[in-house]
C-alpha angles and dihedrals in degrees: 000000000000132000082220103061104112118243092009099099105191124197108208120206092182110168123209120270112251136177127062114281116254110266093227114044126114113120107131130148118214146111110261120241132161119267116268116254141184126244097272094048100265118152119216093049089137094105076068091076132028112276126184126169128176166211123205109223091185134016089250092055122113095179102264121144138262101008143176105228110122143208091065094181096072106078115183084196106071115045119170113230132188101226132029085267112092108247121229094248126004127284134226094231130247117256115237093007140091112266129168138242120212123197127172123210126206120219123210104023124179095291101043144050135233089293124136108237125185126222144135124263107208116185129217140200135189137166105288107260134066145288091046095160122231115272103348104063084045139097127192110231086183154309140208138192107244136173113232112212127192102291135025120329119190118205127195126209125196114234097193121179089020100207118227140280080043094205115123152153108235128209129189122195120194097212103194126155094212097036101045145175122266085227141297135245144157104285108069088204087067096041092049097038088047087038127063092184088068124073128171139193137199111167128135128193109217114205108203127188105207098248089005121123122279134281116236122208130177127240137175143186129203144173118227094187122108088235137054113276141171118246126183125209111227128201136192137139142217135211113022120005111262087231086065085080096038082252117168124192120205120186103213100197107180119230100288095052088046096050091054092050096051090047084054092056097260095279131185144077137259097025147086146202116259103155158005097303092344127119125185114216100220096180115039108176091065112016134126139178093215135187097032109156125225124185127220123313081354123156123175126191117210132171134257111211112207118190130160137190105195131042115237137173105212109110103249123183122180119207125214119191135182107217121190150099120329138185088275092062094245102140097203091045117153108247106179140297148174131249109217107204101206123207119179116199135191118269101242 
């Protein structure tokens, strides 16, 4: 959004770019045209118009911002993809190879007109779950440096030495002077909902065998207050019930999280107790592990545990969420899940 719209004041905490660019880029999709410029010759005149460009964070955004669409964590806009050719959906990658990451920018979006602007995309992964704190929970995969012409440009990024488990949330940041951020601040669900130059993306494919062994994913909480505070994980599913393929989900959450369950009364609905550190979500359309206390700046990792008995062919997607305060002072704030999209075969 552009520094020259009347009345929308905008504050920019861009940060210098840093890294070394990757050595092989350069997919973008776009028409050519010459830079703007400004009377005297000058590049980089673009502040002198509106520009806007843009990630969707769900299907129904049109960039404004903020907006209300949740979940915010299911970009349609960044998909992961084995070879250089854009797969038709997005792709858990591959570990130890070189996988690709696809992003698409808008331009213009609600604040700007069909003007080519030039910026930088940098990508982002941390481990799938909430409360991953801007900048610190986060790693660059990569950036470029990309113009952005009238209409949709998709970028492609090179992941190369995918490190295992190779399950991760993704977050893609436009960086432009004369485009900026709002502002930034620790939760990445109030930067990308008040920032339409931020998408994110938290979304796992799980591969069953009907009677195989289970599938095991990461997740992990954390609190980016300055101060102690309770978080729930929440769980529910769409299409088709995860039951209708005799499917079972177990949180293992290691003995600190589980301390810290059991400290807060076991609360929650929907689950039991099977094991040493170990819960069953029984219901999963509407259950939660509530009151689990994280300190400061804290982020733990626990393990889902997928498992089905009977091969189907409904599309099922289970959703886990970690609800709880963030820097706005809402106290049921999203702050960040995965969608699991659940397939169970045949055992040959």
């Amino acid at each position: 959004m552009s520094t020259s719209l009347a009345g929308r004041a905008r504050r920019s905490t861009l940060a210098l770019l840093t890294g070394a660019a990757l050595a092989m880029l350069l997919s973008v999709t776009a028409a050519g045209a010459a830079p703007l410029t400004d009377p005297a010759g000058n590049r980089g005149a673009a502040n002198a118009v509106p520009v806007d460009v843009y990630m969707k964070d769900t299907s129904a955004d049109v960039g404004l911002q903020p907006h209300s669409f949740n979940p915010l964590w299911q970009s349609p806009d960044i998909k992961v993809c084995h070879t250089a050719v854009e797969c038709p959906t997005s792709q858990n990658p591959i570990v130890g190879q070189r996988n690709y990451i696809f992003v698409k920018l808008r331009n213009p979006g609600p604040y700007g007109t069909s003007v080519m602007e030039e910026g930088a995309i940098e990508v982002y992964r941390t481990t799938p779950g909430g409360g991953a704190a801007w900048p610190g929970a986060w790693t660059q995969i990569g950036w470029m440096s990309v113009p952005v012409y009238p209409g949709v440009t998709s970028v492609t990024i090179p992941w190369d030495d995918v490190p295992g488990p190779g399950h991760f949330c993704l977050l893609a940041r436009w960086v432009s002077p004369n485009d900026p951020m709002t502002f930034e601040g620790p939760d990445i669900g109030v930067n990308t909902r008040n920032n339409n130059n931020i998408a994110w993306r938290n979304v796992d494919s799980v591969a069953l065998v009907a009677g195989g062994l289970a599938q095991i994913r990461p997740f992990a909480i954390g609190n980016t207050l300055t101060r102690a505070a309770r978080s729930s994980v929440v769980f529910s599913q769409t299409g088709a019930p995860f039951q209708t393929a005799g499917g079972r989900l177990v949180a293992d959450l290691g003995p600190t999280l589980f301390e810290r369950w059991v400290k807060g009364g076991k609360a929650g609905k929907g689950v039991r107790e099977v094991g040493r550190n170990q819960v069953e979500i029984v219901d999963i359309g509407q259950a939660s592990l509530d009151n689990l206390e994280l300190n400061p700046g804290e982020r733990i990792a626990f393990s889902l545990n997928f498992t089905a008995a009977t091969p189907t062919q409904e599309k099922i997607a289970v959703n886990v969420t970690q609800i709880g305060p963030d820097t706005t002072g809402a106290a049921r704030a999203d702050l960040g899940g995965v969608r699991y999209d659940i397939t169970v075969a045949q055992r040959k």
